[in-house]
C-alpha positions in Angstrom: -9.7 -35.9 121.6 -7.8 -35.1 118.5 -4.0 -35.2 118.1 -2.3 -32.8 118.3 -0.5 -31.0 115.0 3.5 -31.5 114.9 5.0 -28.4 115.7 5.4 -25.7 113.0 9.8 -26.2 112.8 9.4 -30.3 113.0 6.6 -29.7 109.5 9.6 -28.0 107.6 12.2 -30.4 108.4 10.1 -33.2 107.5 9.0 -31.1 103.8 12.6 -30.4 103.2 13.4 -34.1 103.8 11.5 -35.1 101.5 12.6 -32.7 98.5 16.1 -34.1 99.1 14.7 -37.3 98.6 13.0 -36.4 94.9 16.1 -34.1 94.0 18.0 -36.8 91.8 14.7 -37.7 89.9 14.4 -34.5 89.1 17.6 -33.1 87.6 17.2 -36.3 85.7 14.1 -35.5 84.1 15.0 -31.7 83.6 18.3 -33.3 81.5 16.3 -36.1 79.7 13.8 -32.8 78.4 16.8 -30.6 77.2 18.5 -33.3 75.3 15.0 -34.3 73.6 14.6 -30.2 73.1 18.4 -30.0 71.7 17.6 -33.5 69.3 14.2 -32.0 68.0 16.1 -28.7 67.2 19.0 -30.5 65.5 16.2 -32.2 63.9 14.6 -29.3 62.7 18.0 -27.6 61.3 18.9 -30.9 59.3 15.6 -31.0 57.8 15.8 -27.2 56.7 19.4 -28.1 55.7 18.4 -30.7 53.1 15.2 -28.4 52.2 17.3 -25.8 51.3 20.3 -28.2 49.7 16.7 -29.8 47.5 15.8 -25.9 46.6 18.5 -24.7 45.9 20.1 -27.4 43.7 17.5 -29.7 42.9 14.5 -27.7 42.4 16.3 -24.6 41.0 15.7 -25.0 37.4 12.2 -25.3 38.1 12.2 -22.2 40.2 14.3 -20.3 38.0 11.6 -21.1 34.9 9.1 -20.0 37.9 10.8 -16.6 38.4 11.7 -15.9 34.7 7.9 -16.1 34.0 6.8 -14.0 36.8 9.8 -11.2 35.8 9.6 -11.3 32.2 6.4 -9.9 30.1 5.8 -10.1 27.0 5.5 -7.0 25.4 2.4 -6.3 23.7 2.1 -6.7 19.9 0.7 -4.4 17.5 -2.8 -5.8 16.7 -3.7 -2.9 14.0 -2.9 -2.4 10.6 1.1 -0.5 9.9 0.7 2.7 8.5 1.2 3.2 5.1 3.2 6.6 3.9 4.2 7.7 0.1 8.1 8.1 -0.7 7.8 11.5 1.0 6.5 10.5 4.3 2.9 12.1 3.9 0.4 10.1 5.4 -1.7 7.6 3.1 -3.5 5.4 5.9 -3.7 5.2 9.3 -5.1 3.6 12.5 -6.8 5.7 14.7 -9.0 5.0 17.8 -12.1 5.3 17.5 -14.7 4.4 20.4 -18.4 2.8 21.1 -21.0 3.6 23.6 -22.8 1.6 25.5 -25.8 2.4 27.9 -26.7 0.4 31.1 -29.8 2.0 32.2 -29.5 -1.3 35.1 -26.8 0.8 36.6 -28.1 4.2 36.6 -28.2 5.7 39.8 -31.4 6.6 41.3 -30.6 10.0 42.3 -29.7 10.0 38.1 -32.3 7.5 36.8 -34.2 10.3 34.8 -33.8 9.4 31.1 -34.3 12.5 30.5 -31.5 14.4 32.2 -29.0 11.8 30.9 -30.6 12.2 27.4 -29.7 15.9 27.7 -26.3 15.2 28.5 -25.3 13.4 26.2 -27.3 14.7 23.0 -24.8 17.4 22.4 -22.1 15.4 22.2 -22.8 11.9 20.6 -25.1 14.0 17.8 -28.7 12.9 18.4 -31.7 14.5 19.8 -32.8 13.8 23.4 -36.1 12.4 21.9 -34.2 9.8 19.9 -31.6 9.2 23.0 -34.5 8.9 25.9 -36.3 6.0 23.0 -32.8 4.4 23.0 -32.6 4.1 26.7 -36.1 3.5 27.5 -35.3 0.0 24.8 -33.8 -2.5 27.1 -31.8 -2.8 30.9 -28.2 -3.4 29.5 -26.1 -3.2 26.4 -27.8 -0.4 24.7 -25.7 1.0 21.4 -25.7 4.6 21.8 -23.0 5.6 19.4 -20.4 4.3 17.3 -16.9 5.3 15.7 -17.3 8.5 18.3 -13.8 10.7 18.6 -11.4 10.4 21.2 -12.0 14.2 22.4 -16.1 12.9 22.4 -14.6 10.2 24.4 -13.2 12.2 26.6 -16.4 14.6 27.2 -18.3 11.5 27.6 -16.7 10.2 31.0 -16.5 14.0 32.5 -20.1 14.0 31.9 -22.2 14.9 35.3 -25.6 14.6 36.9 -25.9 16.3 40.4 -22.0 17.1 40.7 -21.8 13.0 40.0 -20.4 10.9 37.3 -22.6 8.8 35.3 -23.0 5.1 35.9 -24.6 2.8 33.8 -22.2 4.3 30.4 -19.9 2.3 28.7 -17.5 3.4 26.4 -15.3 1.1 24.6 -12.5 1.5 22.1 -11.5 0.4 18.7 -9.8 1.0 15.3 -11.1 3.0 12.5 -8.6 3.7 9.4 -8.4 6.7 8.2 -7.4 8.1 4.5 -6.1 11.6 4.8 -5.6 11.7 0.9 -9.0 10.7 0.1 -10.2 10.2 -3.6 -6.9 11.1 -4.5 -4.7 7.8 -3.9 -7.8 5.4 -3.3 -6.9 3.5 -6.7 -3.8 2.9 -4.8 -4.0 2.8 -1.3 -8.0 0.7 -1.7 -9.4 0.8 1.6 -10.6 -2.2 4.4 -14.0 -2.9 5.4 -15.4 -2.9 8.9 -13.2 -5.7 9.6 -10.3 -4.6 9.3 -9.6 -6.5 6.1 -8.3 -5.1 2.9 -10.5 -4.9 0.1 -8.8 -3.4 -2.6 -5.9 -1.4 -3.4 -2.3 -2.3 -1.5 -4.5 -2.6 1.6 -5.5 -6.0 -0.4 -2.8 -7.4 -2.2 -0.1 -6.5 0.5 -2.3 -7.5 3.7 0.5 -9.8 4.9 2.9 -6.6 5.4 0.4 -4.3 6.6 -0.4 -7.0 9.4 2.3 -8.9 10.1 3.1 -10.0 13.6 6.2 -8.8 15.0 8.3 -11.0 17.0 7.5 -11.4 20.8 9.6 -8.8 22.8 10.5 -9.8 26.8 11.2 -7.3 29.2 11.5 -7.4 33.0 9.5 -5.9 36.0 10.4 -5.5 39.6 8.0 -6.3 42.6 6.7 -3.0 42.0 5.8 -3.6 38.1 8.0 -0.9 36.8 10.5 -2.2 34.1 14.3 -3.0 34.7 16.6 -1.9 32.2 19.1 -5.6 32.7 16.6 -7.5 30.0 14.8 -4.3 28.0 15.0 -4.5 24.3 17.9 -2.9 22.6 15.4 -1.0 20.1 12.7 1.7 21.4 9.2 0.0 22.7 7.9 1.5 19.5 10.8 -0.2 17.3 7.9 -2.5 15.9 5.9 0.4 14.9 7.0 0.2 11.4 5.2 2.2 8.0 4.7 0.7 4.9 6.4 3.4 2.4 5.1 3.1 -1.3 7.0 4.8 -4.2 4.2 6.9 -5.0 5.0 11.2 -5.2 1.6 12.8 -4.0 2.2 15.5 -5.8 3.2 14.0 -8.9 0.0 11.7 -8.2 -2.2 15.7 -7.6 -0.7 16.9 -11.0 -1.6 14.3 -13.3 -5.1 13.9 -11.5 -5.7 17.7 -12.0 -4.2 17.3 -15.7 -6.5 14.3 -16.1 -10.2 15.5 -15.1 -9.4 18.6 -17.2 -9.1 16.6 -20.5 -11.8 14.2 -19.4 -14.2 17.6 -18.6 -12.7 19.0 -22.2 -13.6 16.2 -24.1 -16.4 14.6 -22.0 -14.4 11.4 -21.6 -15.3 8.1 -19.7 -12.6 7.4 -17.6 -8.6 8.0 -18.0 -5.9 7.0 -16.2 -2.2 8.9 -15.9 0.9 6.1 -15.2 4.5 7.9 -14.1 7.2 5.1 -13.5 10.9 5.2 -13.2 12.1 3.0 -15.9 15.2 1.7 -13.9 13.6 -0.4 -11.2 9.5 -0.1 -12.5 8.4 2.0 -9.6 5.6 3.6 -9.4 5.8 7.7 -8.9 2.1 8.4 -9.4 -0.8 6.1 -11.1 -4.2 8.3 -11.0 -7.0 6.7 -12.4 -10.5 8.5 -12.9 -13.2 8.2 -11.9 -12.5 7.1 -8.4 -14.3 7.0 -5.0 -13.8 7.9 -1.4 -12.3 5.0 0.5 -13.7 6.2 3.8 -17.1 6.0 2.4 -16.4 2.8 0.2 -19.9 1.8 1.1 -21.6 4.4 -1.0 -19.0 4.1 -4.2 -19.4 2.0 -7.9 -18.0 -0.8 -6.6 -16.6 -1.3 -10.2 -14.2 1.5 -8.8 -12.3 -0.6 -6.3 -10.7 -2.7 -9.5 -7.9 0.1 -10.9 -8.7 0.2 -14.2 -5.1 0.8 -15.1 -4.2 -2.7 -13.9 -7.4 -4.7 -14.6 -9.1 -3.4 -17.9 -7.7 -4.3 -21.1 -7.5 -1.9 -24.6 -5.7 -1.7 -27.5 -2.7 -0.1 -27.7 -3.4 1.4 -31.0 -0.1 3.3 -32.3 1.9 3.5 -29.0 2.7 0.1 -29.9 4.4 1.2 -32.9 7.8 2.0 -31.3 8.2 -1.4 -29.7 6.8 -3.3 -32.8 10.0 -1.4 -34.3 12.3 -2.5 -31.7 11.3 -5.6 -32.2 11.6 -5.6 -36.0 15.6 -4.0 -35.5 16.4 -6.4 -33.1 15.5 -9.2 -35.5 17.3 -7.7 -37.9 14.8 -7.1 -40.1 15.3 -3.9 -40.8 17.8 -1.2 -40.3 17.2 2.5 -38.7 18.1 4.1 -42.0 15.4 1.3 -43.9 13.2 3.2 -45.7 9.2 1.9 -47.0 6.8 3.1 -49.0 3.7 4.5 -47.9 0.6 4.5 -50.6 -1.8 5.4 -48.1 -3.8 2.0 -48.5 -2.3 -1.8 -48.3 -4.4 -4.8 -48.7 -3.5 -8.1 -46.5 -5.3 -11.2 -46.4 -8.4 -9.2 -48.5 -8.7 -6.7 -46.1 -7.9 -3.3 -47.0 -5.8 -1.0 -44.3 -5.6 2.4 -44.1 -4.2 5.6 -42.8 -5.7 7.3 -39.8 -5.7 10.6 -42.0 -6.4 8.6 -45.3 -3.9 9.6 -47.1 -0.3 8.3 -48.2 2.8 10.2 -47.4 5.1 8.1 -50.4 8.9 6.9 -49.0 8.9 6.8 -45.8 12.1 6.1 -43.3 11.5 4.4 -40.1 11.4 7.7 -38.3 9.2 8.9 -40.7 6.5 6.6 -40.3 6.7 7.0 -36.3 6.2 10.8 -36.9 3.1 10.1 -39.5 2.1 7.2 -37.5 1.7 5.4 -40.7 -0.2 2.7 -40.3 0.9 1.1 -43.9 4.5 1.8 -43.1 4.3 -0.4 -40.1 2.5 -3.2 -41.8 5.4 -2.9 -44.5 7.7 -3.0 -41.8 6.6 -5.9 -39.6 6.0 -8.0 -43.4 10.1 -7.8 -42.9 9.7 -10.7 -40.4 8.5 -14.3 -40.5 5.1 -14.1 -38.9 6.2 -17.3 -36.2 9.2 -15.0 -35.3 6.7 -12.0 -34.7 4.6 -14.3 -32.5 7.9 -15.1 -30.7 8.8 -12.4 -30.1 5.4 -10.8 -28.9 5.3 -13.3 -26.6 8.4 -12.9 -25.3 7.9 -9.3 -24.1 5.0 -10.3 -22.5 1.9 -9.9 -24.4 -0.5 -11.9 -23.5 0.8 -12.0 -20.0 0.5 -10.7 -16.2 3.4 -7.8 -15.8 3.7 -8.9 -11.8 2.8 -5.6 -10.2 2.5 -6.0 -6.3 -1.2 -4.0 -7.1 -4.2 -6.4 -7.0 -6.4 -7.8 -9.8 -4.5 -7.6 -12.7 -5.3 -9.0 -15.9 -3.2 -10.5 -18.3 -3.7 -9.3 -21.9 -5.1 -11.0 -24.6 -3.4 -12.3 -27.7 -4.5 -14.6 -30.5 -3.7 -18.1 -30.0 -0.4 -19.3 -32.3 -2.1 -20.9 -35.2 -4.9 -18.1 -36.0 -2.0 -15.9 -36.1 0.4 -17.9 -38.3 -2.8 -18.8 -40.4 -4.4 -15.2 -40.8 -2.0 -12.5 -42.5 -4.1 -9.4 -41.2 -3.7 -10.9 -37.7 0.2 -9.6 -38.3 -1.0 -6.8 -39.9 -3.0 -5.2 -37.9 -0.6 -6.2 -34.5 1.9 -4.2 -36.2 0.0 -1.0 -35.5 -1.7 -2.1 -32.0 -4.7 -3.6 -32.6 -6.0 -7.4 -32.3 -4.8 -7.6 -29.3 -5.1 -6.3 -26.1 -2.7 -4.7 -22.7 -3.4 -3.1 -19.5 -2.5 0.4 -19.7 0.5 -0.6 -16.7 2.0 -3.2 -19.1 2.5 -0.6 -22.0 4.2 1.3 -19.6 5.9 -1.2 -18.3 6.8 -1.5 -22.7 7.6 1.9 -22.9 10.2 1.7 -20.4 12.1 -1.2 -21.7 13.0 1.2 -24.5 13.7 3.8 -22.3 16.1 2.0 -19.8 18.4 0.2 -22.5 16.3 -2.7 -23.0 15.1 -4.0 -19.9 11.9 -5.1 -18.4 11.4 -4.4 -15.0 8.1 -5.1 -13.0 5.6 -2.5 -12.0 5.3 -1.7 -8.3 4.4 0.8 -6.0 5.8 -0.8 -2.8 9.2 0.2 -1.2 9.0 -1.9 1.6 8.6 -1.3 5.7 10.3 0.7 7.8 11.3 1.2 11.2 11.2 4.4 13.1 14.5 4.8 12.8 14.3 4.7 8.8 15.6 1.8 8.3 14.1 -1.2 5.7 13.0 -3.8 7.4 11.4 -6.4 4.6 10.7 -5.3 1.3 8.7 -7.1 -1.9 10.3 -10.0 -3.6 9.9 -8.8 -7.4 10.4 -10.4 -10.8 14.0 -9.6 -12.0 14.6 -7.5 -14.9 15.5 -9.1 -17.8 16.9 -7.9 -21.1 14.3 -8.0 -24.5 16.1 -5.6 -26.3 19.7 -4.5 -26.8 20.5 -1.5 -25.5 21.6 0.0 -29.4 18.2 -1.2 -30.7 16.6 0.6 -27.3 19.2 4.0 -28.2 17.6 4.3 -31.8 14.0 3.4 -31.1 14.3 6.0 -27.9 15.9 8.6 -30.7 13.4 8.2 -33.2 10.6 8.7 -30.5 12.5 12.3 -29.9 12.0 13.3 -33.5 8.3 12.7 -32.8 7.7 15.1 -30.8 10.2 17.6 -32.6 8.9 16.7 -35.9 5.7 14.7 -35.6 2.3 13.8 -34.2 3.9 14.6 -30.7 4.3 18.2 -31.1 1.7 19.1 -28.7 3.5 17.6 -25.6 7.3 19.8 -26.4 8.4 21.8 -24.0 10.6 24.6 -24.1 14.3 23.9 -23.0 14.0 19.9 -22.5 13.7 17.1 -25.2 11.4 14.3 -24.5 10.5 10.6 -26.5 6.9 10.0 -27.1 4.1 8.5 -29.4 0.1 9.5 -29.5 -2.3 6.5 -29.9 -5.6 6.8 -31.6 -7.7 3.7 -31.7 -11.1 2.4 -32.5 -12.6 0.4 -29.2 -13.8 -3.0 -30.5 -17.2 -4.3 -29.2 -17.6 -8.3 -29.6 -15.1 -8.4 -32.6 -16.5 -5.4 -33.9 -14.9 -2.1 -34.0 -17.1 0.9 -33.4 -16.4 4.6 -34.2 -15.4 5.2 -30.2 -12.2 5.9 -29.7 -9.2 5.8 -26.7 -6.8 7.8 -26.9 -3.1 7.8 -25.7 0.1 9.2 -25.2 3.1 7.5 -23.6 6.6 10.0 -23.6 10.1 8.9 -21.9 11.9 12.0 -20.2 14.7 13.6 -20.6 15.5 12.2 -24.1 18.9 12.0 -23.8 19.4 10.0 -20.8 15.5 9.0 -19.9 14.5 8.2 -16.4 10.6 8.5 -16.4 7.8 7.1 -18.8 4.9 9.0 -18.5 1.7 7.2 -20.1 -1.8 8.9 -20.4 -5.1 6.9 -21.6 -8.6 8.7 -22.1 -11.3 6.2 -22.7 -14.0 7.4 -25.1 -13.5 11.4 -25.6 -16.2 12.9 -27.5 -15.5 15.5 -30.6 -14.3 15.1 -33.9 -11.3 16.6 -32.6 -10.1 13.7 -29.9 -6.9 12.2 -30.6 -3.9 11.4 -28.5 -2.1 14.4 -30.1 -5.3 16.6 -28.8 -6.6 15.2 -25.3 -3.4 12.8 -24.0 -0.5 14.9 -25.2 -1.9 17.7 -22.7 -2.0 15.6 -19.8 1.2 13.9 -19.8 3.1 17.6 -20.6 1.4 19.2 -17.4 2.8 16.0 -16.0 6.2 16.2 -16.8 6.1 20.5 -15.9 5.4 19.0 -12.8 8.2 16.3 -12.6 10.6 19.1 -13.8 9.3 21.5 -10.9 9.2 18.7 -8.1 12.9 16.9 -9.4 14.7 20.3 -10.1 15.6 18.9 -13.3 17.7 21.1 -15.7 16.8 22.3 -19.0 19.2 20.8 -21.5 18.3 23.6 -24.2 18.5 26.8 -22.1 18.7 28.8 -25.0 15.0 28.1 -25.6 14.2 29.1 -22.3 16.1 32.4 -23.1 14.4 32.8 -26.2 11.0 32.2 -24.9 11.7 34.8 -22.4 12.6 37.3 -24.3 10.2 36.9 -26.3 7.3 37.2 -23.8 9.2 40.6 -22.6 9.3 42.5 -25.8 5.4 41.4 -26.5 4.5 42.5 -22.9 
């Protein structure tokens, strides 16, 4: 039989027996687990203690470099070429974006894979026919060239183009930089132009490339979490403050007066080319330099590329008698002669064997120094320059320069050409015929660059059309390190040249250039060209005049290469030019009239004949 089962009261006593028993084991246990809880926890915060005592002290620097990069950007720098402006802000050359398109026809959609409704989208507005758009797309899967140098405002009617109420996929538009020459023809002897490259060719867009690209300097500025910029770091100057403009010297509407003036007398007379210089003589810059013919720079591709060389700066001619004055300045300063000197003038000299005449053949008997300016004798200046040891003359020729490079910031220039010492010391007519401008050669710049050492009180200054950069806020930033001036004359032997030019144009061959109410210097040039040693019956023709007379602060010089007609002289075809010139300079300077009673008289007299 089985046993039978305690009853139910003795079961609980016995259970709760043996719990009593365990108890202590177990409060043991349950303390031995807390205090390894409590020592992993302590644990724990030491070890987040010394992480935090390594991150904050011995790994900060690295974490602050860390931070700095992740706050601070770097500004983006400006990757196109600086605009370039003249000394009245208007607008020379420019960047502006330009775009490309691209076709896909991969990633056309299907319900849009019809080459011929995407053809007739877009004809209108890249300029091609749908017949010559579906061949383009029908060509190749990817990377089709649809259209290049396309508008922004194309651009933009591009990517709201729609198919079935959809956008088009599978078009690609991409942008770049064209530049732009809102003055055209008329500064492109100047300004040059850049190539599909981006890279000067000519012009200032050549010789100054380093200014017109230059790098700014890196500018930092920080951004929250959120990306948008915090003003504790921004730059002190606008975002744009490294937008600068390159500012020439140059007077666009001096630079449209003389080019007007200029292709009339070239149409007049038929000429070959001419070229109109306007420079301050204090500091040599450059208000207008127009040389003809020129070319379009935004179209450089179809132009003479003998036209991206200014002939002004890189051609050589002779001088002929606008040399005259400085041959005289040189002749007083040597102390060869006096102002009040006086020569005679037979009409014909002989030097060496060679006989040398008179542009008008004929002799015009004693002759002051002023006197032979006005005739433009050319036996008076041989006379005159016989006053000097011929190594003295070479000295001194070489000492203003002939010969030489002026320094202009413009490209290509070409230094003159001068015969070598001993030929010269050797040959009498190589003195002779120097001393009215021929036998050797000069840029048209460099005998303005002459002109206005006579002008300024003796002083040659360099050439240059560059004022420098500028900020936004109009402020010069870097501008051209340029040759110094230095003194070749003295400033009384500068006074009487500069005084007898004046009686010129009162008195002389310079007639044609006076203007009512103002006084003006100036000397015509009329010379044969030379062809391999040999001169030839064409002619080029000058004018160079300093303005106002009595206290000068412009030299205007005008050149026409080869005029046809037996009546093309400097007095006839240059003397023109460089008077509209200076009308202009008067209008666009507000310059006063120092003789107002002309202007009085000429107004009354145009009343009483009306």
């Amino acid at each position: 039989m089985p046993t039978p089962s305690p009853p139910l009261q003795d079961r609980r006593a016995t259970i709760k027996a043996r719990i009593q028993q365990k108890q202590p084991h177990r409060v043991q246990n349950q303390r031995l687990r807390l205090f390894l809880v409590w020592l992993l926890l302590l644990g724990g915060i030491l070890g987040l203690s010394a992480r935090l005592i390594y991150l904050q002290v011995g790994a900060a620097p690295y974490f602050q470099k860390k931070a700095r990069n992740q706050q601070l950007e770097t500004l983006p720098e400006r990757m196109y070429r600086y605009p370039i402006v003249d000394s009245q802000g208007n607008l020379l050359a420019k960047d502006e974006p330009v775009f490309r398109l691209y076709a896909h026809p991969i990633q056309f959609k299907s319900d849009q894979n019809s080459d011929h409704q995407i053809a007739q989208a877009l004809a209108p507005v890249v300029d091609q026919t749908e017949a010559d758009l579906i061949k383009l797309l029908q060509s190749g899967e990817s990377g089709i060239p649809i259209g290049y140098r396309i508008s922004e405002k194309k651009a933009e009617q591009i990517k709201k183009l729609r198919i079935n109420d959809r956008p088009i996929d599978g078009l690609e538009i991409t942008q770049e930089w064209q530049r732009i020459y809102p003055q055209s023809e008329l500064t492109a002897g100047l300004v040059g132009y850049v190539n599909v490259e981006n890279k000067g060719q000519s012009g200032i867009e050549y010789s100054q490339q380093t200014l017109l690209r230059g790098a700014p300097p890196p500018l930092l500025a920080t951004r929250d979490g959120q990306g948008d910029w915090l003003p504790d770091q921004f730059p002190l100057e606008p975002l744009n403050a490294n937008d600068l403009t390159l500012r020439l010297t140059l007077d666009t509407r001096l630079q449209r007066s003389a080019r007007q003036a200029l292709h009339k007398a070239m149409a007049k007379f038929r000429a070959k080319r001419g070229t109109v210089i306007v420079m301050d003589v204090e500091d040599g810059s450059l208000k207008a330099l127009a040389s003809e013919p020129s070319f379009n720079p935004q179209r450089y591709f179809e132009a003479n590329q003998a036209l991206f060389k200014n002939w002004a700066v890189s051609d050589l001619y002779e001088p002929g008698s606008t040399f005259k004055p400085i041959n005289v300045a040189i002749a007083l300063e040597s102390n060869a002669i006096k102002a009040d000197s006086v020569f005679h003038d037979g009409g014909q000299i002989t030097v060496g064997g060679w006989p040398i005449n008179n542009a008008d053949n004929s002799g015009h008997g004693n002759l002051s120094v002023t006197g032979i300016l006005e005739y433009s004798s050319n036996v008076g200046m041989v006379h005159i320059m016989q006053r000097m040891e011929r190594l003295a003359y070479y000295n001194f020729l070489k000492k203003i320069g002939i010969g030489q490079m002026t320094g202009t910031d413009l490209p290509f220039e070409t230094p003159g050409q001068f015969k070598n010492k001993q030929q010269f010391l050797d040959y009498p007519i190589e003195a002779a015929t120097a001393a009215f401008g021929q036998g050797f050669s000069v840029t048209p710049l460099q005998m303005a660059q002459l002109h206005a050492a006579i002008a300024n009180g003796g002083k040659l200054v360099t050439p240059h059309v560059v004022d420098g950069l500028y900020n936004p806020l109009g402020k010069k930033t870097k501008g051209l390190n340029l040759i110094q001036p230095r003194q070749i004359f003295s400033e009384d032997t500068a006074a009487q040249v500069q005084t007898m030019m004046g009686s010129v144009v009162q008195n002389g061959t310079g007639k044609s250039a006076r203007i009512p109410g103002y006084r003006l210097g100036g000397k015509t040039g009329t010379a044969q060209k030379a062809n391999r040693g040999t001169y030839t019956n064409a002619r080029i023709t000058s004018f160079v005049a300093s303005f106002p007379l009595e206290s000068p602060k412009y030299v205007v010089l005008a050149v026409v290469d080869e005029p046809q007609g037996g009546n093309a002289y400097g007095s006839t075809v240059a003397a023109p030019v460089v008077k509209s010139v200076l009308e202009t300079l008067i209008s666009v300077e507000g310059i006063p009239p120092t003789h107002p009673a002309e202007l009085k008289a000429k107004s009354k007299g145009a009343r009483s004949g009306g």
